[in-house]
C-alpha positions in Angstrom: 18.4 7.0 -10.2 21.2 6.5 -7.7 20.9 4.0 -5.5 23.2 2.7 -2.6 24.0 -0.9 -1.2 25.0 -2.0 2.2 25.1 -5.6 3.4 23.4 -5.7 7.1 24.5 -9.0 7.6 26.4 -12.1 5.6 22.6 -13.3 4.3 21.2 -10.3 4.3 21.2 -7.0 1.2 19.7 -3.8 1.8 19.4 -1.5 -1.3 18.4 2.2 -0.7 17.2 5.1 -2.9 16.9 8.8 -2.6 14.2 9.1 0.5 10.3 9.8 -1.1 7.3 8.2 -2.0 8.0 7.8 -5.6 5.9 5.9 -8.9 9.2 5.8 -10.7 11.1 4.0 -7.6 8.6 1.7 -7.2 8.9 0.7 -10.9 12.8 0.4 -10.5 12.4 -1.7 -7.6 9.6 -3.9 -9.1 12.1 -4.5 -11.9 15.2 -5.5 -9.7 13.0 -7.8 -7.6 11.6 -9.8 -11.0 15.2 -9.6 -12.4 17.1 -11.1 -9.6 14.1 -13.8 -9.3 14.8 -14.7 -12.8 18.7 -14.5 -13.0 20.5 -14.9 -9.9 21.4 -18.2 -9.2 21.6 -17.7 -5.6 18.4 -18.8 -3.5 16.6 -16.0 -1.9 14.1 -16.5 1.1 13.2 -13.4 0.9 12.6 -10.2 -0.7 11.1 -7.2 1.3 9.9 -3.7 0.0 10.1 -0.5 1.6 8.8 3.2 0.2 12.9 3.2 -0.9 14.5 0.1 0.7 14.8 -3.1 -0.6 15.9 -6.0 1.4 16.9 -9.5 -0.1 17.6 -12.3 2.2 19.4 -15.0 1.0 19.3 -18.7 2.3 22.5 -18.6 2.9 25.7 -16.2 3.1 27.0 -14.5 0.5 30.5 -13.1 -0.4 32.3 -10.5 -2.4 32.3 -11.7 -6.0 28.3 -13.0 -5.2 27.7 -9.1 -4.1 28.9 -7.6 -7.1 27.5 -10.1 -9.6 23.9 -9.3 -7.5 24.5 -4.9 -8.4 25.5 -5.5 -12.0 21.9 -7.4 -12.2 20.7 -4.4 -10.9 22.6 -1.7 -13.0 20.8 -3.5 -16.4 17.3 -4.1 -14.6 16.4 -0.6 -12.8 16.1 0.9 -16.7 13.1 -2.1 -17.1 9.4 -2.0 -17.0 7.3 -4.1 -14.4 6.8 -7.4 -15.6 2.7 -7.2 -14.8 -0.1 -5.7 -16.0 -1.6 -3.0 -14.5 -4.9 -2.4 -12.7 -7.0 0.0 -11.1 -9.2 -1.1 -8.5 -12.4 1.1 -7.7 -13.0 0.9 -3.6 -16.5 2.0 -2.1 -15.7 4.3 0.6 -19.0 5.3 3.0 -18.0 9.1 4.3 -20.6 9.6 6.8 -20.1 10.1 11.0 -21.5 6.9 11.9 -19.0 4.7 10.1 -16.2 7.1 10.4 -15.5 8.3 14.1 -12.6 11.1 13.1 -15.0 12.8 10.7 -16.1 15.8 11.9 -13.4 16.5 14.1 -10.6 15.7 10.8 -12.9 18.4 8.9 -12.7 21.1 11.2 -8.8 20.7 11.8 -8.5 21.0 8.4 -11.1 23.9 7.9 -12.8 22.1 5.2 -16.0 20.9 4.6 -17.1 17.5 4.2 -17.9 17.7 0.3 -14.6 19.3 -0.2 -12.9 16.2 1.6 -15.1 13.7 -0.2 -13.8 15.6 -3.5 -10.1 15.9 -3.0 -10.1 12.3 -1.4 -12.2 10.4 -4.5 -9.9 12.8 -7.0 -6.8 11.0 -6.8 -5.6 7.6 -8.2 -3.1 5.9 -5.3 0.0 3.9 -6.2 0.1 0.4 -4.3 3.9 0.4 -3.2 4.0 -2.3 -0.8 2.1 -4.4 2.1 2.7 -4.3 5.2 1.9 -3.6 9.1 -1.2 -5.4 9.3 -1.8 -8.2 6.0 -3.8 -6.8 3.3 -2.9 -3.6 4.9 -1.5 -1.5 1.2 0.9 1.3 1.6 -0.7 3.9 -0.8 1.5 7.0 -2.1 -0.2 9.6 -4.2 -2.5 11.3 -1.2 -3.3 15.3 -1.7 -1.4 17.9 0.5 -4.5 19.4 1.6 -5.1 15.8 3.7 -2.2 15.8 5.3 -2.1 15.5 9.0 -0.2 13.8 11.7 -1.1 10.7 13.0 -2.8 11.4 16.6 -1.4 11.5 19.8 -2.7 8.5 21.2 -3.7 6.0 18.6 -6.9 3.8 19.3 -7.1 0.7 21.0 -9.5 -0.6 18.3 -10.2 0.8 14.6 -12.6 -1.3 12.4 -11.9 -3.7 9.8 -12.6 -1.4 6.4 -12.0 1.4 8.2 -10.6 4.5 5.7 -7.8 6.5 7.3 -5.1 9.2 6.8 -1.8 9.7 8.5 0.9 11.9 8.0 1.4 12.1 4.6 -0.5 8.7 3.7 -3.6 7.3 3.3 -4.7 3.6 3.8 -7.4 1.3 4.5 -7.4 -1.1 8.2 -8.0 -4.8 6.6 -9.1 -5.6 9.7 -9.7 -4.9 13.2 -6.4 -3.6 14.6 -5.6 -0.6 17.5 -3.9 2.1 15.1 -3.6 6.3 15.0 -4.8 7.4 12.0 -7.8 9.4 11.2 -10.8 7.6 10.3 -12.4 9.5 7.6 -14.7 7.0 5.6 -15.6 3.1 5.7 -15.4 0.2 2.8 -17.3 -2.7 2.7 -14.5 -4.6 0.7 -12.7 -7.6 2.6 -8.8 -6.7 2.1 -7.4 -9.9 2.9 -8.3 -13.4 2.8 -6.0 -16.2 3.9 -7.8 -18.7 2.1 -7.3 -17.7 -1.2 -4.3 -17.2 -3.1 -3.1 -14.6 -3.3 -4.9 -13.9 -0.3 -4.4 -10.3 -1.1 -5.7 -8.8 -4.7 -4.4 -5.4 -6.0 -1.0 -6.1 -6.9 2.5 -3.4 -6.3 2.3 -0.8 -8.9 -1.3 -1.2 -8.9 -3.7 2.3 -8.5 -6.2 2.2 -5.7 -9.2 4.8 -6.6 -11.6 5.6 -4.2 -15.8 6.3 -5.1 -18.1 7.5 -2.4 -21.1 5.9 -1.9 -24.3 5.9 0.7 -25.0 4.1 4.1 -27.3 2.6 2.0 -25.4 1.2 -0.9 -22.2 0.4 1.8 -25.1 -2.1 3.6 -26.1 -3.7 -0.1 -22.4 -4.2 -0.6 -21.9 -6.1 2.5 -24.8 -8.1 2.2 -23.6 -9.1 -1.2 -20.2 -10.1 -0.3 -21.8 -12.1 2.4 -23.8 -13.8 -0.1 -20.7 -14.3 -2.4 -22.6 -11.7 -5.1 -20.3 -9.0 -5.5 -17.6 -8.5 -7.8 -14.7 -6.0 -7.2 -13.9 -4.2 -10.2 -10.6 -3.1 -12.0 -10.4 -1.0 -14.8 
């Protein structure tokens, strides 16, 4: 896949590909990130992920000869597989009124009824491209047309942590309480991010994200367990 290099400043690479939400760019980007980690001598601070950018920022400035020796690295790494293994992470999603204000009103815009959303929402497996936003907060790709809808208007001051939403052409889960303009749709008792263990985030990039509808009922047990350190989140 063509891709397109531009350095934003003397520290600082920025490598582009064709503009889409993409399984097979994330895979090509997964593998230049792990194969200039592993081969490039020069020290990098940083390494940022995008839907189709890349940035690397470097501890110090780079020139000409350091440039080039960085896109041959990537000419014989974007042909690699991921260096991790794989997982698919089953999330608990409450769909009901009282834990998801937008609801209703998301149902009628899209002239659909709530079974039908519960359906095409739970049907899909969603590719974990990157973090960002809010921490914990994964950018998933892989959400049905039939869902799409644009963020609102005028976002909300306050959307709960858990909190199941869809913008645009995305959908995502709020890892905690943050003002935001998506459309709340559902609710998961899963904690998303936790600073005091490492990694304080679990689903890895290239991971699938698959979410199971469940009761008011069975989203209460689920917090009471975590509470109680009792439940296990499971990967397939």
């Amino acid at each position: 896949m063509n891709i397109s290099w531009k350095l934003i400043q003397p520290n600082l690479v920025e490598i582009s590909w064709p503009k889409s939400i993409s399984e097979e760019i994330l895979h090509e980007q997964i593998s230049l990130r792990n194969a200039l980690i592993e081969q490039n001598q020069l020290i990098i601070y940083e390494i940022r992920m995008g839907y189709h950018v890349l940035s690397i920022l470097f501890a110090k400035d780079i020139n000409s000869l350091e440039l080039d020796s960085i896109i041959k690295i990537a000419e014989k790494s974007t042909s690699r597989l991921p260096y991790q293994s794989i997982k698919k992470w089953i999330v608990p999603v409450c769909y009901d009124p009282n834990l998801a204000k937008d609801l209703n009103e998301f149902c009628r815009n899209k002239k659909i009824e709530l079974k039908q959303l519960i359906q095409i929402h739970t049907s899909k497996e969603y590719l974990v491209h990157f973090y960002g936003f809010l921490p914990g907060f994964m950018y998933l790709g892989g959400l049905d047309e039939r869902l799409y809808l644009p963020r609102k208007h005028k976002p909300d001051a306050a959307i709960p942590a858990g909190a199941v939403g869809i913008g645009g052409e995305q959908t995502g889960i709020y890892p905690m309480q943050s003002p935001g303009g998506w459309h709340i749709i559902g609710r998961s008792p899963l904690k998303f991010f936790n600073i005091k263990t490492n990694p304080p985030v679990v689903p890895a990039q290239g991971d699938f994200i698959s979410f199971e509808s469940v009761s008011i009922s069975s989203y209460e047990k689920i917090a009471k367990d975590i509470l109680l350190g009792k439940y296990i989140w499971e990967n397939e």
